[in-house]
N, C-alpha and C positions, 0 to 999 in steps of 0.2 A: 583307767582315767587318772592322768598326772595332779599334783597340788594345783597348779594354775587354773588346769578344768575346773578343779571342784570349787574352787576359790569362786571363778568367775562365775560359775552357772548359781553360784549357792548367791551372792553378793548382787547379780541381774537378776533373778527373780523377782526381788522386791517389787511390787506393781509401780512404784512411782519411778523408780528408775529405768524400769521397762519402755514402760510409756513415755519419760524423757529421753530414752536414746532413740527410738525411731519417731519422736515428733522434733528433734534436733535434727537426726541424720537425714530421714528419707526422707520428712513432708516440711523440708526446708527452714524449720521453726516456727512453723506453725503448729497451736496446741490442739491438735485435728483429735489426737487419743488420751482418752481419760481415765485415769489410772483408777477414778471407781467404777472406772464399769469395765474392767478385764476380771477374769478367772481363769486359772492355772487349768490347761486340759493336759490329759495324757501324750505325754513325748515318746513310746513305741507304736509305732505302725508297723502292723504284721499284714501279711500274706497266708493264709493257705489253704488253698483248693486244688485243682484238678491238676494247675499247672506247677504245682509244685510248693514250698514256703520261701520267704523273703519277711525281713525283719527289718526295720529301720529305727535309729535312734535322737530325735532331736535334744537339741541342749534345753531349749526354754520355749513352750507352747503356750498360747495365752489366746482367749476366745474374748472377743470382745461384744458386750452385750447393752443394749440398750432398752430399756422398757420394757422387758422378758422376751425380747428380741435377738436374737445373734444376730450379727453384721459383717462379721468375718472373723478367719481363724490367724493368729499371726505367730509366726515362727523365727525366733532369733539362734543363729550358728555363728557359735564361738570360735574363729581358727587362731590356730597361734603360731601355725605353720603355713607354708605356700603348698596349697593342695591343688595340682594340677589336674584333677580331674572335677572342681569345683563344680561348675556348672551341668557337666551330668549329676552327678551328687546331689544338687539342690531339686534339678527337673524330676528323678526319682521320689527325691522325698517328698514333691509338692504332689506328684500324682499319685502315692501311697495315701495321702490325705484326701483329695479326693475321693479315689479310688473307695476308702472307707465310710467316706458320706455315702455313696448313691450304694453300695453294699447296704449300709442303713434305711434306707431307702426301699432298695428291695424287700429287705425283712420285713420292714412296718407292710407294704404293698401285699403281700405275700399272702393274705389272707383274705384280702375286701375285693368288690365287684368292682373289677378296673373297667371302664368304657371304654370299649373299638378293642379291636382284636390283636391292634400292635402292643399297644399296653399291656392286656395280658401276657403274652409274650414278653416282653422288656423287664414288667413289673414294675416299669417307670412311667406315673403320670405325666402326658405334657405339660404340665401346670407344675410338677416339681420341677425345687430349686435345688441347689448347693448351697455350701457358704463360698464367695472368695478366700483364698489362702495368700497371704502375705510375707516371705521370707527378708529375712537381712542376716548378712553376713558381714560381722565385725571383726576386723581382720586387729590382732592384739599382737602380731610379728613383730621384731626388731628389723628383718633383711623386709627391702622394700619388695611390694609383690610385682612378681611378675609371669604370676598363672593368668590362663585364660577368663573371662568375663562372660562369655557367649559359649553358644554351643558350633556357633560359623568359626568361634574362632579356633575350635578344636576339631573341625571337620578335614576332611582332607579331598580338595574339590581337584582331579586331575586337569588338564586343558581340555580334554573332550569332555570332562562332565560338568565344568562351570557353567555353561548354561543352565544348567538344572537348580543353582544356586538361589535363584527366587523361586522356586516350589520347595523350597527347604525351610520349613518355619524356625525363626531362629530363636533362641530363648536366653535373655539377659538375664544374670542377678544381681537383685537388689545389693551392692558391697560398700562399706565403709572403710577404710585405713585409719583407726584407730589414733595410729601415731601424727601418719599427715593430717589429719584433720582438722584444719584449720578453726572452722567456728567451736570448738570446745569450751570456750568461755562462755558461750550461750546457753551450757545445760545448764538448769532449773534447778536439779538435785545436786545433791554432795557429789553424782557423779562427772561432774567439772573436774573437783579435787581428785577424787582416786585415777580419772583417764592420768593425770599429769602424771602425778605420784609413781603410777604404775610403771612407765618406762624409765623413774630414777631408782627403782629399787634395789639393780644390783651397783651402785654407788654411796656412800656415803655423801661425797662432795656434792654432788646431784642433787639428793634428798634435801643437805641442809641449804641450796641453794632456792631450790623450789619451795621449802618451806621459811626461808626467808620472805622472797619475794609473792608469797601468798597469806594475807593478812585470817583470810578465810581458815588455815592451819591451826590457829590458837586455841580453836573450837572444834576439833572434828568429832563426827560421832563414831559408836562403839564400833558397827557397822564395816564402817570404811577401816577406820583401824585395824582392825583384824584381820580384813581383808589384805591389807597389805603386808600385814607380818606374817600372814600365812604363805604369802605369795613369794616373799623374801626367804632367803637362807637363814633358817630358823637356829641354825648352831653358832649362828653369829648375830643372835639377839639375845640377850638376857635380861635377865627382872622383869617381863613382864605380866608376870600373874600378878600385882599393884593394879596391873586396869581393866582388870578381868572384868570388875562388876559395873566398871565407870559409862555411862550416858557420854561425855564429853570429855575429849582428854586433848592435851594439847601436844602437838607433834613435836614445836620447838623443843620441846624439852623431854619426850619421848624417846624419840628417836639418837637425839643426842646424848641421850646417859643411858641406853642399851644397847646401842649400836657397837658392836667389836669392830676394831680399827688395826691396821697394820701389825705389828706385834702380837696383839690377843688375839686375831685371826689364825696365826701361827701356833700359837700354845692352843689356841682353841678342837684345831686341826688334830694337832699332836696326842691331845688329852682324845678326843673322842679313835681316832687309831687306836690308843691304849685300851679304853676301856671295851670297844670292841673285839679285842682281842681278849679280853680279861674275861669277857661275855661268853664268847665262843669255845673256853676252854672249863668253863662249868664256875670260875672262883668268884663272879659276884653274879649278881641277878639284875635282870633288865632295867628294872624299875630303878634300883638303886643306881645304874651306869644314867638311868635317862637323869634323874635328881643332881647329881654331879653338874649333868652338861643344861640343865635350867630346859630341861624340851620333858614330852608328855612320851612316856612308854612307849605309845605307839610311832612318834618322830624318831624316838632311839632306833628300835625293828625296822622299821622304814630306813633309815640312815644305813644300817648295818647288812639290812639285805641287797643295799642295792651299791655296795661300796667294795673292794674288791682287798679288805683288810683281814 
């Protein structure tokens, strides 16, 4: 999992921003989901029985609960890329989550005197239920998408078999484009600010443009800040362990006096080649190469394993 992944999945979890991006995205802006009544569920659904195992990984699962009630399960997919096989992707993961209800289902059933003789057989009461499951895919790409949406739209119907096209149930997902997204100004949360932020990160001019023209910047929390210098080229940020402990920090001036610019990006560059190489040949220690370039040991190792110096 790349910095971006773990940025976004760690930065959406938060239940109010959870709950602000799909009562912004999918239910139109309307405040239909309430961020105190979600809980974090388990994001692997696994497989294995007879037919073999399958494993599936969601980014952010969230059960939403009311009056010690569930009401449904909702799943948020982070892409950051055009994943042309989207739509089966999501139709798998949604029936692994089923799939795992009425498995639970069976178990509880498995023991007690089920009525009529289909039930015992199934193991399923007709009077059980499921929860609904809820997917959205937030698509965080720079390149405009252009994968499929459906499952018709990745099917391949010949001339003799298009008739068959309406006995084919088709299966839509839930998707957002992050970037096009027009009503942005309407989220609730700070995450109004990080959407924007997000796509000026690899800019300077960008940045201090968006953070001009956003008054909301003067203020940001620790939260969102992080989020984006994690998300940013961290060899080309310096000094900021100053906001390490800060509630509220202001970007205007953040950004602007850590940000590396033309020239320092060049030395910056150069310095981190050297001491990678100073690394690799035994004469300093990690630690000390990462303290030099103002990043955490482990952004050093990370830099240096994945750089071809």
């Amino acid at each position: 999992m790349g910095r971006n992944d773990i940025s976004l999945k760690s930065y959406l979890s938060e239940k109010r921003r959870f709950a602000d991006l799909f009562n912004c995205t999918l239910m139109g802006g309307s405040q239909v989901i309430d961020a105190d009544k979600l809980e974090s569920c388990p994001t692997v659904m696994s497989v294995s029985d007879e037919t073999g195992l399958m494993e599936r990984i969601n980014d952010i699962s969230m059960r939403y609960t009311f009056e010690d009630s569930s009401l449904a399960l909702i799943t948020l997919e982070n892409q950051e890329y055009i994943d042309y096989s989207m739509p089966l992707r999501v139709m798998l993961q949604q029936a692994l989550i089923y799939d795992a209800q009425l498995r639970d289902i069976k178990s509880r059933n498995k023991n007690h005197s089920l009525l009529g003789g289909d039930e015992y057989l199934s193991k399923v009461k007709k009077t059980d239920r499921i929860l609904p499951v809820v997917v959205l895919v937030a698509y965080w790409g720079e390149d405009k998408w252009d994968g499929t949406k459906s499952i018709h739209d990745k099917l391949r119907f010949e001339p003799q078999t298009e008739v068959m096209r309406k006995f084919v149930p088709d299966y839509r997902i839930n998707f957002v484009n992050i970037k096009d997204y027009k009503d942005s100004e309407n989220f609730k949360t700070e995450l109004k600010t990080f959407s924007g932020m997000y796509f000026c990160r690899k800019s300077k001019r960008k940045m201090s443009e968006y953070i001009e023209s956003h008054k909301e910047c003067a203020n940001i929390d620790g939260d969102t800040f992080w989020a984006i210098a994690n998300i940013a080229d961290r060899s080309y940020l310096k000094g900021l362990e100053k906001y390490e402990k800060k509630e509220e920090i202001d970007m205007s001036n953040a950004f602007e006096e850590n940000w590396l610019d033309g020239l320092e990006k060049g030395i910056a560059k150069g310095e981190l080649k050297m001491l990678c190489a100073l690394v690799k040949d035994g004469l300093i220690k990690p630690d000390e190469a990462a303290k030099r370039m103002n990043m955490t040991e482990a952004a050093f190792n990370e830099k240096m394993t994945n750089s071809v110096y």
